[in-house]
SEFIZA-3560 file (N, C-alpha, C; in Angstrom, 3 decimals):
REM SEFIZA-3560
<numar><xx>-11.691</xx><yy>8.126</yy><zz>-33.303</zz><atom>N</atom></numar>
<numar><xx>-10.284</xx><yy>7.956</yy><zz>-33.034</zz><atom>CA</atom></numar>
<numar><xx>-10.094</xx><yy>7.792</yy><zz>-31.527</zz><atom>C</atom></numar>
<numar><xx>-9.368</xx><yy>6.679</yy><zz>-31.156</zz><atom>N</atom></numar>
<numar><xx>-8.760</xx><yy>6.609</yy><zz>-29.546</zz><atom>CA</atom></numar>
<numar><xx>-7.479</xx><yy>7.810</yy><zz>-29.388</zz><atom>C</atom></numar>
<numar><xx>-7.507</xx><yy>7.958</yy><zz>-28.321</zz><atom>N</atom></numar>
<numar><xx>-6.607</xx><yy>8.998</yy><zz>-27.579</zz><atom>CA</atom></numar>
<numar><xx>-6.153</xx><yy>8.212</yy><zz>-26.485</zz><atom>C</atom></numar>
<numar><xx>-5.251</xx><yy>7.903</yy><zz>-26.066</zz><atom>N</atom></numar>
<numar><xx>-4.930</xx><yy>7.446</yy><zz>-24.835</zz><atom>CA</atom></numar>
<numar><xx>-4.721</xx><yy>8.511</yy><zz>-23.814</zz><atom>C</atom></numar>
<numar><xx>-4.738</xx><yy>8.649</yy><zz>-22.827</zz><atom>N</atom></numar>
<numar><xx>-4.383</xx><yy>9.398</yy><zz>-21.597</zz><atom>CA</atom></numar>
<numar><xx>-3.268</xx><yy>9.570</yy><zz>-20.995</zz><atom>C</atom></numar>
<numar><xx>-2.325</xx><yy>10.606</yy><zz>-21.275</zz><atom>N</atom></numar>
<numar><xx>-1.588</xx><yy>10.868</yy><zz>-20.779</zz><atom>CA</atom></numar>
<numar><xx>-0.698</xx><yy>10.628</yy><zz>-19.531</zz><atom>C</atom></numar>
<numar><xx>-1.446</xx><yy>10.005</yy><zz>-18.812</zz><atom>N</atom></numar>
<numar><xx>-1.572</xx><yy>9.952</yy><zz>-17.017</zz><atom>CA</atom></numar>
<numar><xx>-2.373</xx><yy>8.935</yy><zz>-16.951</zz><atom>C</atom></numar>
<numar><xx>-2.454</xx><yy>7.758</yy><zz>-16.034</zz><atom>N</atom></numar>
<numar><xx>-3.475</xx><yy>7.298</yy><zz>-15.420</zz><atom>CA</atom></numar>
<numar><xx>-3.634</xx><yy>7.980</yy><zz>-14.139</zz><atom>C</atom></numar>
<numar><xx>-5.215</xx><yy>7.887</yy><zz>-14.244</zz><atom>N</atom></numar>
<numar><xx>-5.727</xx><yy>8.590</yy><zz>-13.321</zz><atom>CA</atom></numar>
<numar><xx>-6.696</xx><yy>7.364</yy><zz>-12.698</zz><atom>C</atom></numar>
<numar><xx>-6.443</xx><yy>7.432</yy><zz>-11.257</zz><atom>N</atom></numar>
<numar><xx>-7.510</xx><yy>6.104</yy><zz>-10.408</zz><atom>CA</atom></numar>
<numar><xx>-7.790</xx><yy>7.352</yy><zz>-9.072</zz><atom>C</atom></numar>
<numar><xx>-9.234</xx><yy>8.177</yy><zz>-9.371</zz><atom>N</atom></numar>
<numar><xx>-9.593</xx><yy>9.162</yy><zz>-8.338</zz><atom>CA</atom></numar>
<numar><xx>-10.245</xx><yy>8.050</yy><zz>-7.263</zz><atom>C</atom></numar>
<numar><xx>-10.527</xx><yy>7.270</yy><zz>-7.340</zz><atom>N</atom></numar>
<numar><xx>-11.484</xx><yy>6.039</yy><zz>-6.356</zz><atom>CA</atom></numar>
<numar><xx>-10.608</xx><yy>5.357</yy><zz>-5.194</zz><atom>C</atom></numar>
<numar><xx>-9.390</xx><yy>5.015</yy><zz>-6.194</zz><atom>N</atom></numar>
<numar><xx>-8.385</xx><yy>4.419</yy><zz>-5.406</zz><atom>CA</atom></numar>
<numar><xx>-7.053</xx><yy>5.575</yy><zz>-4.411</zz><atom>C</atom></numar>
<numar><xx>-7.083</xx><yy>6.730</yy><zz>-4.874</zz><atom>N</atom></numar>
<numar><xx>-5.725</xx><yy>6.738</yy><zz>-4.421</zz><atom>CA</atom></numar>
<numar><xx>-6.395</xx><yy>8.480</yy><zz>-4.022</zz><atom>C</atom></numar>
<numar><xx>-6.559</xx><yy>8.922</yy><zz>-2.823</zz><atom>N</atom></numar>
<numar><xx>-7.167</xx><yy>10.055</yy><zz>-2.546</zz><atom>CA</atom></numar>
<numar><xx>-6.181</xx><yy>10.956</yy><zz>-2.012</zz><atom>C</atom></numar>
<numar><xx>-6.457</xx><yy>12.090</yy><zz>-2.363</zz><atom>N</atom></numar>
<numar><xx>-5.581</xx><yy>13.351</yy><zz>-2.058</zz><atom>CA</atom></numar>
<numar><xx>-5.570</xx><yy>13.854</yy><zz>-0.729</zz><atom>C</atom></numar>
<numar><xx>-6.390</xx><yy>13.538</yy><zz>0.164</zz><atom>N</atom></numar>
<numar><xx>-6.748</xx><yy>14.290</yy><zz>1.661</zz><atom>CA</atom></numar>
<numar><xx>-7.355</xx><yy>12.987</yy><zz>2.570</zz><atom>C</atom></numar>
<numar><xx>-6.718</xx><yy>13.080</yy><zz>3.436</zz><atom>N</atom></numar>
<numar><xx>-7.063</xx><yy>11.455</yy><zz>4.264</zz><atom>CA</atom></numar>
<numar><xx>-6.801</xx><yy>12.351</yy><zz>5.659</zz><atom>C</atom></numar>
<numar><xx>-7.847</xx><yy>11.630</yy><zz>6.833</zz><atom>N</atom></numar>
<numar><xx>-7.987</xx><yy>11.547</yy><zz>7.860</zz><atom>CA</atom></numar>
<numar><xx>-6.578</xx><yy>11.004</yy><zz>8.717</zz><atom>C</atom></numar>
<numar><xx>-5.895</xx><yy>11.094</yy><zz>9.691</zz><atom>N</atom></numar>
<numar><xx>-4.899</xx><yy>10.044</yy><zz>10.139</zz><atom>CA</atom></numar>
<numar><xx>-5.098</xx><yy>8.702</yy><zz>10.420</zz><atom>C</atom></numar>
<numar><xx>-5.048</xx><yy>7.702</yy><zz>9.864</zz><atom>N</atom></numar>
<numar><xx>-5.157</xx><yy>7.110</yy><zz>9.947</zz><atom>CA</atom></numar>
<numar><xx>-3.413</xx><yy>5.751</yy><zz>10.260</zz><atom>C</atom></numar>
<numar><xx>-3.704</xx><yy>4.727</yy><zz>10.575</zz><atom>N</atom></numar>
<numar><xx>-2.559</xx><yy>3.542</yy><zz>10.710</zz><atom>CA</atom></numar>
<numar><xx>-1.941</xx><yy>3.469</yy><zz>9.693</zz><atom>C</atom></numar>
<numar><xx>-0.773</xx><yy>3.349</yy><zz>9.117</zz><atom>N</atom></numar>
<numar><xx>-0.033</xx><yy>2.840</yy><zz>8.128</zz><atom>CA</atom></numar>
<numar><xx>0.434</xx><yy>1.683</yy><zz>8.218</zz><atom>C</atom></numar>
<numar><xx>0.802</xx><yy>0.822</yy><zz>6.933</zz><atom>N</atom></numar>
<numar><xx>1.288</xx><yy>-0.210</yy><zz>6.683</zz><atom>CA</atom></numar>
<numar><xx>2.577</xx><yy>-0.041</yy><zz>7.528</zz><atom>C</atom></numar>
<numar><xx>2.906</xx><yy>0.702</yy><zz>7.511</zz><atom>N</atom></numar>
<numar><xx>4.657</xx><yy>0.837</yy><zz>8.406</zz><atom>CA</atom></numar>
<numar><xx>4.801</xx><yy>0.972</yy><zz>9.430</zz><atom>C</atom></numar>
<numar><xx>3.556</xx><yy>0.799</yy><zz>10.471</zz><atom>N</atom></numar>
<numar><xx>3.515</xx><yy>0.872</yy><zz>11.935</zz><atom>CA</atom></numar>
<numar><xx>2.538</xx><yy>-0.486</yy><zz>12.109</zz><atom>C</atom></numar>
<numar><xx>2.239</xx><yy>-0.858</yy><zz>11.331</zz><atom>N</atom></numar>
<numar><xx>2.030</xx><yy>-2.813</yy><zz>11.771</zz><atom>CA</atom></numar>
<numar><xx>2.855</xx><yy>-3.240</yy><zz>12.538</zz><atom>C</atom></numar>
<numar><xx>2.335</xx><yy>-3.799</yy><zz>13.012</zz><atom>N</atom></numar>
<numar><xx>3.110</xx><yy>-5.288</yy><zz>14.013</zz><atom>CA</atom></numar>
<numar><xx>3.414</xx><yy>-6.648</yy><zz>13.097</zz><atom>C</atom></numar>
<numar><xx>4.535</xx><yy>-7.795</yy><zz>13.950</zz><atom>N</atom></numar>
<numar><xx>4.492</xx><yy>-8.896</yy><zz>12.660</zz><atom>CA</atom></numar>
<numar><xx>3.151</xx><yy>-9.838</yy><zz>13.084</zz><atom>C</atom></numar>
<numar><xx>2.777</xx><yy>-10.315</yy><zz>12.169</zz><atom>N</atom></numar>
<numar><xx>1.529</xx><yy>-10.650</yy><zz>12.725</zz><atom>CA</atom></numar>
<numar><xx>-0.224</xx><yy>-10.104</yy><zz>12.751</zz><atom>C</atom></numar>
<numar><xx>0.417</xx><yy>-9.355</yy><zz>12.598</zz><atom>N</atom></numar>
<numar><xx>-1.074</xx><yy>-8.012</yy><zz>12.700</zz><atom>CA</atom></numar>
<numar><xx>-2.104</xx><yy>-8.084</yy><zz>11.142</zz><atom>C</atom></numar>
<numar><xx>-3.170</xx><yy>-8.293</yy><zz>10.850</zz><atom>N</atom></numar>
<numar><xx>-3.744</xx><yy>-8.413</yy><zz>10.110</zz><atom>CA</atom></numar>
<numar><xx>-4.613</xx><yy>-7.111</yy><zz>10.064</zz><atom>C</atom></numar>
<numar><xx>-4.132</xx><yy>-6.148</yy><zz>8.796</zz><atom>N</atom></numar>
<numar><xx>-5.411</xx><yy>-4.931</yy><zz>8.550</zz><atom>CA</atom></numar>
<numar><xx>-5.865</xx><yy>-4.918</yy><zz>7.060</zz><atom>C</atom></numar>
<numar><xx>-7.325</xx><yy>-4.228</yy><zz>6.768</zz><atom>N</atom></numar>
<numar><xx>-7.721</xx><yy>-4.049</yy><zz>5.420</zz><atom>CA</atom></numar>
<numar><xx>-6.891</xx><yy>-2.427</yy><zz>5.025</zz><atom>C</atom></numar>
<numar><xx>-6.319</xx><yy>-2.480</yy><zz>3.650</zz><atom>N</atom></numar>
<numar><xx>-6.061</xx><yy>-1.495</yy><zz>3.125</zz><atom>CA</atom></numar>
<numar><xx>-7.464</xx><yy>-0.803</yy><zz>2.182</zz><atom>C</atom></numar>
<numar><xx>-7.399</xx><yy>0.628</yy><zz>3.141</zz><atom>N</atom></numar>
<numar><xx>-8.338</xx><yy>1.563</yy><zz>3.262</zz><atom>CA</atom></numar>
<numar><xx>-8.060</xx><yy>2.403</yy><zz>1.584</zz><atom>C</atom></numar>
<numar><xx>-6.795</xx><yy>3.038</yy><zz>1.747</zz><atom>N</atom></numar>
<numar><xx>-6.747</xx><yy>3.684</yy><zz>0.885</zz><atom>CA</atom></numar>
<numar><xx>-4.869</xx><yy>3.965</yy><zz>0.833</zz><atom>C</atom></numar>
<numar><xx>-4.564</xx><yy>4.341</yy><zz>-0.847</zz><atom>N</atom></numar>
<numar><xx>-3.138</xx><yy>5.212</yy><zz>-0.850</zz><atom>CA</atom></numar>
<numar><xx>-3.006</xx><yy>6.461</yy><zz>-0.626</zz><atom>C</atom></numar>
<numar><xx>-1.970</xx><yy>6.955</yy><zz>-0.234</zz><atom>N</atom></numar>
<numar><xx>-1.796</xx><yy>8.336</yy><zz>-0.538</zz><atom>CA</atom></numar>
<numar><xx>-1.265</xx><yy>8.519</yy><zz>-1.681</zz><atom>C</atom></numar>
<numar><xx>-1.278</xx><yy>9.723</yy><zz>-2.204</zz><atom>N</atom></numar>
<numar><xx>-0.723</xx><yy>10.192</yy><zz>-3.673</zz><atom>CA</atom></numar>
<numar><xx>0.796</xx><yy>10.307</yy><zz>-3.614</zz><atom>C</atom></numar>
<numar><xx>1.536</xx><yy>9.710</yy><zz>-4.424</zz><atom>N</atom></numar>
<numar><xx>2.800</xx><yy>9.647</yy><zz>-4.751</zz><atom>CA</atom></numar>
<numar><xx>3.188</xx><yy>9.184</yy><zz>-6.096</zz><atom>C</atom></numar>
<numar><xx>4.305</xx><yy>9.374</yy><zz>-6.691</zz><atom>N</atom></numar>
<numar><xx>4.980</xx><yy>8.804</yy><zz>-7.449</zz><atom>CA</atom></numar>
<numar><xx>4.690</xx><yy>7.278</yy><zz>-7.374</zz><atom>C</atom></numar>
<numar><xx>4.700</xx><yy>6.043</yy><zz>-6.996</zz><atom>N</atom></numar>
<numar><xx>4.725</xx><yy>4.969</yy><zz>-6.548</zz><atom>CA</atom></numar>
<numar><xx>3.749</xx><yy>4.493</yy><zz>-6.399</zz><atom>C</atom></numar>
<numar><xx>2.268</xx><yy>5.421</yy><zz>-6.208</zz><atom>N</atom></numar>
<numar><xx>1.168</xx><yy>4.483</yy><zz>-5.690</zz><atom>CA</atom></numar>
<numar><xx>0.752</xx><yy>3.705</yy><zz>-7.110</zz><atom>C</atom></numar>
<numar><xx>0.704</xx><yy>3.829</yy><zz>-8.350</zz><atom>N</atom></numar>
<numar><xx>0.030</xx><yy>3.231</yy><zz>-9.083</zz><atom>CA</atom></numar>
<numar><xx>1.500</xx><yy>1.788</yy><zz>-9.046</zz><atom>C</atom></numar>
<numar><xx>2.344</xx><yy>1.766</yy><zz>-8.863</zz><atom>N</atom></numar>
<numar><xx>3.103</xx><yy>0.736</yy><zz>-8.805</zz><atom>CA</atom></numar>
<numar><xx>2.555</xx><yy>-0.074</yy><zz>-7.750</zz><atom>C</atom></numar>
<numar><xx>2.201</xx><yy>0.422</yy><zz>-6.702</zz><atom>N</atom></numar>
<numar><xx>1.825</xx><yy>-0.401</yy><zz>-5.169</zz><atom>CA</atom></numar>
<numar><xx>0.674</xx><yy>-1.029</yy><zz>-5.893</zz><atom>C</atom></numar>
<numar><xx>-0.399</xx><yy>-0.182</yy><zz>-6.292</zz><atom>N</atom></numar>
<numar><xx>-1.595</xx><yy>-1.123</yy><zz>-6.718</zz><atom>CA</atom></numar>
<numar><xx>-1.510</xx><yy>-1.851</yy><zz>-8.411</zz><atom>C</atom></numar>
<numar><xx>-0.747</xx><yy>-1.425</yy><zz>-8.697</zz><atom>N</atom></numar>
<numar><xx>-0.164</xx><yy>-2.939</yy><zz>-9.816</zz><atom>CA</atom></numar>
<numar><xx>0.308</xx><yy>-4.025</yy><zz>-8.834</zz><atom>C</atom></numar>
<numar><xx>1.018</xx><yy>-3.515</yy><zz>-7.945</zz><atom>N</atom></numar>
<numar><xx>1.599</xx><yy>-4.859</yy><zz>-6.917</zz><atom>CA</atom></numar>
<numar><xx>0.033</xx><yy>-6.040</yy><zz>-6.461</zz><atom>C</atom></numar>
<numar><xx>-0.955</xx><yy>-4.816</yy><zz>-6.293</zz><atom>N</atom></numar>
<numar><xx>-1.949</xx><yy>-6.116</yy><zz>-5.420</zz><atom>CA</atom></numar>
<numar><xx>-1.741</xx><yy>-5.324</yy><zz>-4.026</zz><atom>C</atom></numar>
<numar><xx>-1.747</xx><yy>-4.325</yy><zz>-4.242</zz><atom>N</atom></numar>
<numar><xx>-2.051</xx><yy>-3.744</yy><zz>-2.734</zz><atom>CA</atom></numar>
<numar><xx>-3.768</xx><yy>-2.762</yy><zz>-2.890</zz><atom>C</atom></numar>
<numar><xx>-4.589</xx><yy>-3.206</yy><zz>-2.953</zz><atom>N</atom></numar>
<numar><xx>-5.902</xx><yy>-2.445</yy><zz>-3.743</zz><atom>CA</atom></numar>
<numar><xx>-6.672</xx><yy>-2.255</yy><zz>-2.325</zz><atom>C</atom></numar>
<numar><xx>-7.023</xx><yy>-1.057</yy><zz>-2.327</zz><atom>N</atom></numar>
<numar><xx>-8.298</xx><yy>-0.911</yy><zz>-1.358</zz><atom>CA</atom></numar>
<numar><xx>-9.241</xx><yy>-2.155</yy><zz>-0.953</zz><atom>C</atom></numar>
<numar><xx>-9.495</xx><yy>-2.446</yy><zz>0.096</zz><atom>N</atom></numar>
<numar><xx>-10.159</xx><yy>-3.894</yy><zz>0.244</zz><atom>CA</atom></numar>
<numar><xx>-9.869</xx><yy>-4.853</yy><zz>0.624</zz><atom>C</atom></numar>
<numar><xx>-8.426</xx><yy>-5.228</yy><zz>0.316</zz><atom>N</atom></numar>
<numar><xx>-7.884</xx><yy>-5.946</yy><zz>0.256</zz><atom>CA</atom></numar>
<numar><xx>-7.227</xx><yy>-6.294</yy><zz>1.993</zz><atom>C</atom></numar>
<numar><xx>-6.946</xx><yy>-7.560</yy><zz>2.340</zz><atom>N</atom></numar>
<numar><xx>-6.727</xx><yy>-7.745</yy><zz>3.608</zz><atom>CA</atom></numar>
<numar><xx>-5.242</xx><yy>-8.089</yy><zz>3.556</zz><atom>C</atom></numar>
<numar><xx>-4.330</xx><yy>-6.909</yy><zz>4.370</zz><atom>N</atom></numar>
<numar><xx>-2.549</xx><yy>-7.355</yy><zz>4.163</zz><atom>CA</atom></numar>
<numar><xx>-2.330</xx><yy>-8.074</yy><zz>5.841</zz><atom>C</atom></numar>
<numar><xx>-1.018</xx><yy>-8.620</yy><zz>5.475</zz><atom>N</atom></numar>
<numar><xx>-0.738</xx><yy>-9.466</yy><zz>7.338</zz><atom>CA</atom></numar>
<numar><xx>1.082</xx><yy>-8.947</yy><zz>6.863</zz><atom>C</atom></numar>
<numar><xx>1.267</xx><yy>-8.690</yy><zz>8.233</zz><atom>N</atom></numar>
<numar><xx>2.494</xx><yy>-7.940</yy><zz>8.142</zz><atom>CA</atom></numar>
<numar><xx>3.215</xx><yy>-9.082</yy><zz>9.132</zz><atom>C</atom></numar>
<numar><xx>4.141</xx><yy>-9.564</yy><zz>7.781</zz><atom>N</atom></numar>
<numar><xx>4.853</xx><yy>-10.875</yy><zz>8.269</zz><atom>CA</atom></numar>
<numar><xx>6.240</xx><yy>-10.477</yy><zz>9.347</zz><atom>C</atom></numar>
<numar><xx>7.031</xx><yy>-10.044</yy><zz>8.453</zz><atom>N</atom></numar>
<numar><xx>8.917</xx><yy>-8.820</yy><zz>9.566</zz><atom>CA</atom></numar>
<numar><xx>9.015</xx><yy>-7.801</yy><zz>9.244</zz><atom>C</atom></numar>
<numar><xx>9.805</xx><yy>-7.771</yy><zz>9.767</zz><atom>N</atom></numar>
<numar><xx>10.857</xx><yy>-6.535</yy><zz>9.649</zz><atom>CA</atom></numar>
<numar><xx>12.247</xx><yy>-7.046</yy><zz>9.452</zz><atom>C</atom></numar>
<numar><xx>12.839</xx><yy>-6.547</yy><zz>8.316</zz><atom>N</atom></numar>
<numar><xx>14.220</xx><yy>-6.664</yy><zz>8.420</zz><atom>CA</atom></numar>
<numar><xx>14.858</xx><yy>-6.119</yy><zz>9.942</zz><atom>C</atom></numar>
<numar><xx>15.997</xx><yy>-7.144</yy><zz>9.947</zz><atom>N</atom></numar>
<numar><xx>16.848</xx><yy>-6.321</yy><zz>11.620</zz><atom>CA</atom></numar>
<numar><xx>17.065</xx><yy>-4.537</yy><zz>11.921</zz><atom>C</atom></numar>
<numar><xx>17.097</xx><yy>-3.908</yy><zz>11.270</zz><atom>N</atom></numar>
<numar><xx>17.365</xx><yy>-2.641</yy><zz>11.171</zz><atom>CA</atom></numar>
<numar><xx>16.089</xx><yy>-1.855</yy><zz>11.057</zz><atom>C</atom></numar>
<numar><xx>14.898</xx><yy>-2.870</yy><zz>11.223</zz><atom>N</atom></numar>
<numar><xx>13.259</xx><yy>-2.156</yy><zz>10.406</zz><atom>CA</atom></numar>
<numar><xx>12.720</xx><yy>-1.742</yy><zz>9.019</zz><atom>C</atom></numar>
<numar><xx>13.644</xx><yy>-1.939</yy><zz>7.932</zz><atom>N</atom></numar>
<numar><xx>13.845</xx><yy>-1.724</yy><zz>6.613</zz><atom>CA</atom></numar>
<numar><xx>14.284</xx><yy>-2.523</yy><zz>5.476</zz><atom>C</atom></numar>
<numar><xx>13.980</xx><yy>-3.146</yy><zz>4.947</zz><atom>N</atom></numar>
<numar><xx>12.258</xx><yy>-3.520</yy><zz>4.045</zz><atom>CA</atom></numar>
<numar><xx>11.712</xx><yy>-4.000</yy><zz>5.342</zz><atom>C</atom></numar>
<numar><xx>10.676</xx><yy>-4.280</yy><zz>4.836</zz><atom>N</atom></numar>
<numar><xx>9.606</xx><yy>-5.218</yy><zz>5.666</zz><atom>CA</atom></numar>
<numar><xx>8.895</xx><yy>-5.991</yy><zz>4.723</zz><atom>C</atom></numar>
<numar><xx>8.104</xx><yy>-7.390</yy><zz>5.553</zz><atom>N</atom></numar>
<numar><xx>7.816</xx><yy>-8.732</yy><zz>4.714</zz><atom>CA</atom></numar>
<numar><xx>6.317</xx><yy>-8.067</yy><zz>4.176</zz><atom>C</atom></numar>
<numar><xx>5.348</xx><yy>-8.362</yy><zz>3.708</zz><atom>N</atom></numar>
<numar><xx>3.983</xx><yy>-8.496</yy><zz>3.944</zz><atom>CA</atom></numar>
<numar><xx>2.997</xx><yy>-9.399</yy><zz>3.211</zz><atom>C</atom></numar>
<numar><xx>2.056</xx><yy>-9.872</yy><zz>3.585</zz><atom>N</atom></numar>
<numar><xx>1.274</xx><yy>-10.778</yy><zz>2.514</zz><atom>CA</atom></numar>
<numar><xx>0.311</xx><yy>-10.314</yy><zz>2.313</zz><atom>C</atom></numar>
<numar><xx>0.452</xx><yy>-10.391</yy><zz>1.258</zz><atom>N</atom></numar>
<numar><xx>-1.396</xx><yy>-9.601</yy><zz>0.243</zz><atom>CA</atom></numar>
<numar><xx>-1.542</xx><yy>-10.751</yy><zz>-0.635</zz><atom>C</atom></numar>
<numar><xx>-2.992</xx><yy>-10.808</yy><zz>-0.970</zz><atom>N</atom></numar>
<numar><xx>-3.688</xx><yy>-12.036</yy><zz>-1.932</zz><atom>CA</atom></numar>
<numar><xx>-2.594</xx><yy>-13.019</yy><zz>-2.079</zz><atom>C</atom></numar>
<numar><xx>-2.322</xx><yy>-13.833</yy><zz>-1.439</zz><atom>N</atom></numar>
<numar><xx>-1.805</xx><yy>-15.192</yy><zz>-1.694</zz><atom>CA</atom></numar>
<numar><xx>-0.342</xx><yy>-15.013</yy><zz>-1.752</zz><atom>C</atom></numar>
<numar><xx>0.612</xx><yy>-13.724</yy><zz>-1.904</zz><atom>N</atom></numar>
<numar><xx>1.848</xx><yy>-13.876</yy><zz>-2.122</zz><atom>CA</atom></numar>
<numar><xx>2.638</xx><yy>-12.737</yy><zz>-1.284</zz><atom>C</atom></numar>
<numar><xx>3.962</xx><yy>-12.755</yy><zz>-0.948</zz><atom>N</atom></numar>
<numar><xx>4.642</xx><yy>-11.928</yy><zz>-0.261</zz><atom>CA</atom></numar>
<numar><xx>5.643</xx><yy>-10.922</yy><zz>-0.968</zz><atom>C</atom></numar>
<numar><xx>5.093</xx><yy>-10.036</yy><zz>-0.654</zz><atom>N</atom></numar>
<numar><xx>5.824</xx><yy>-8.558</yy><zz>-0.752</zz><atom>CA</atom></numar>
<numar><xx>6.907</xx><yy>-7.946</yy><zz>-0.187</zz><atom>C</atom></numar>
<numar><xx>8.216</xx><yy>-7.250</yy><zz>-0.497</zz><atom>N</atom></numar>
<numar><xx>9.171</xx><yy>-6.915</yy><zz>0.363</zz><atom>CA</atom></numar>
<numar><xx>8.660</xx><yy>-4.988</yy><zz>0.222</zz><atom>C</atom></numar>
<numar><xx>8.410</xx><yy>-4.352</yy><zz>1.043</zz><atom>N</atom></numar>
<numar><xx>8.594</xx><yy>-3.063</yy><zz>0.635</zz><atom>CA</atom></numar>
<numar><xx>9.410</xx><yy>-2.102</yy><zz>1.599</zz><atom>C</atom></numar>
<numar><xx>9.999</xx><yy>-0.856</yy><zz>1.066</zz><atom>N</atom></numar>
<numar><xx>10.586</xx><yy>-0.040</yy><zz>1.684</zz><atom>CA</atom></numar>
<numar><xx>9.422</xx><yy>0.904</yy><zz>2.921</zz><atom>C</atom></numar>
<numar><xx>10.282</xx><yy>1.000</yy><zz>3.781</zz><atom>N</atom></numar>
<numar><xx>9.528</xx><yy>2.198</yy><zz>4.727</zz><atom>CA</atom></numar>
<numar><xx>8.593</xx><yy>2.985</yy><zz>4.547</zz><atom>C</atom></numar>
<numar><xx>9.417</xx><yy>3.662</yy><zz>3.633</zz><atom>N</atom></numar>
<numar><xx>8.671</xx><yy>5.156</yy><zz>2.990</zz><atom>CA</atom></numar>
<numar><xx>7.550</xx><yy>4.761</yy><zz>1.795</zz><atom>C</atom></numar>
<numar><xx>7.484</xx><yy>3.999</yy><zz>1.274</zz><atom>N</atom></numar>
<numar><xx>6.229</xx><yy>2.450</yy><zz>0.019</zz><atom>CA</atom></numar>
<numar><xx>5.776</xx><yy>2.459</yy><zz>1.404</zz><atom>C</atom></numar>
<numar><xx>5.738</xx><yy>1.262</yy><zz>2.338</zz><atom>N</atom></numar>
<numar><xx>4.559</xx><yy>0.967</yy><zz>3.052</zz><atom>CA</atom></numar>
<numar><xx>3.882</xx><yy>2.301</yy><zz>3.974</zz><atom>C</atom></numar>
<numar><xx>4.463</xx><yy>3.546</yy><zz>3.949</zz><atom>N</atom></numar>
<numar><xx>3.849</xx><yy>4.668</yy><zz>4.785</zz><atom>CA</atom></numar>
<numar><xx>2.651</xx><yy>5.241</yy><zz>3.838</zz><atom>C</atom></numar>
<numar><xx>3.014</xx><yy>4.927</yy><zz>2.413</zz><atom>N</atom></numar>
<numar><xx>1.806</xx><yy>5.323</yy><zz>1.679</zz><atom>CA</atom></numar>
<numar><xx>0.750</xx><yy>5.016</yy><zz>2.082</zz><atom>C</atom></numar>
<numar><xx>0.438</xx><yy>3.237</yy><zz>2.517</zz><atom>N</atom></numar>
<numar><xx>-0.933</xx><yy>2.213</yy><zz>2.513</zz><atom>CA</atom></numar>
<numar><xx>-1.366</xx><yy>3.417</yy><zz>3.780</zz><atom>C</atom></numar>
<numar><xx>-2.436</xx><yy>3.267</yy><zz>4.278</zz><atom>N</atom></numar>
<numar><xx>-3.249</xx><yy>3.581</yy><zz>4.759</zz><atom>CA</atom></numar>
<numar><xx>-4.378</xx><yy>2.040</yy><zz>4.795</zz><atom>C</atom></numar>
<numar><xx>-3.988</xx><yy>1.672</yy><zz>6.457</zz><atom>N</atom></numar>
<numar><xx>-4.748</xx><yy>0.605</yy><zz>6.687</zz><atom>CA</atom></numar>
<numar><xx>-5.847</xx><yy>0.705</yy><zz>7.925</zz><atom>C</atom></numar>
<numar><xx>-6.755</xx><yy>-0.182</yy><zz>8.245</zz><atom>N</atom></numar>
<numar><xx>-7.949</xx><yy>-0.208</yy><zz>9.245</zz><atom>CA</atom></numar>
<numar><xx>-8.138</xx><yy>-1.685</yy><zz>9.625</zz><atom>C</atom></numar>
//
């Protein structure tokens, strides 16, 4: 018999204790970094349904006038995300 899982669980992708590292939300426009890792939140398994996956190389296109959303491009297409969404990424 299958059981499905209650929870997805991605321990590889989305780690509980991180070093300080750069966030997606202190990019520059222009600035090209690899996303390292998420932090744990509500939201991260949405971010990496988005195509934001460890590995992956983002370019941080604007900023709205006020600094909130902001543009970004991951694999071939553009993303709008909130502040507090891009403070999750953890980039290098």
């Amino acid at each position: 018999m299958f059981v499905e899982p209650s929870e997805p669980t991605l321990p590889l992708l989305i780690k509980s204790q991180s070093v300080r590292m750069k966030t997606l939300a202190k990019m520059r426009p222009g600035e090209r970094r690899v996303i390292q890792q998420l932090k744990p939140s509500s939201v991260s398994i949405k971010l990496l349904e988005m195509g934001l996956l460890p590995g992956k190389t983002v370019r941080f296109n604007f900023s709205a006038p006020f600094g909130d959303p902001i543009s970004v491009q991951v694999a071939g297409y553009q993303l709008s995300l909130r502040l507090d969404e891009a403070d999750l990424i953890e980039v290098a």
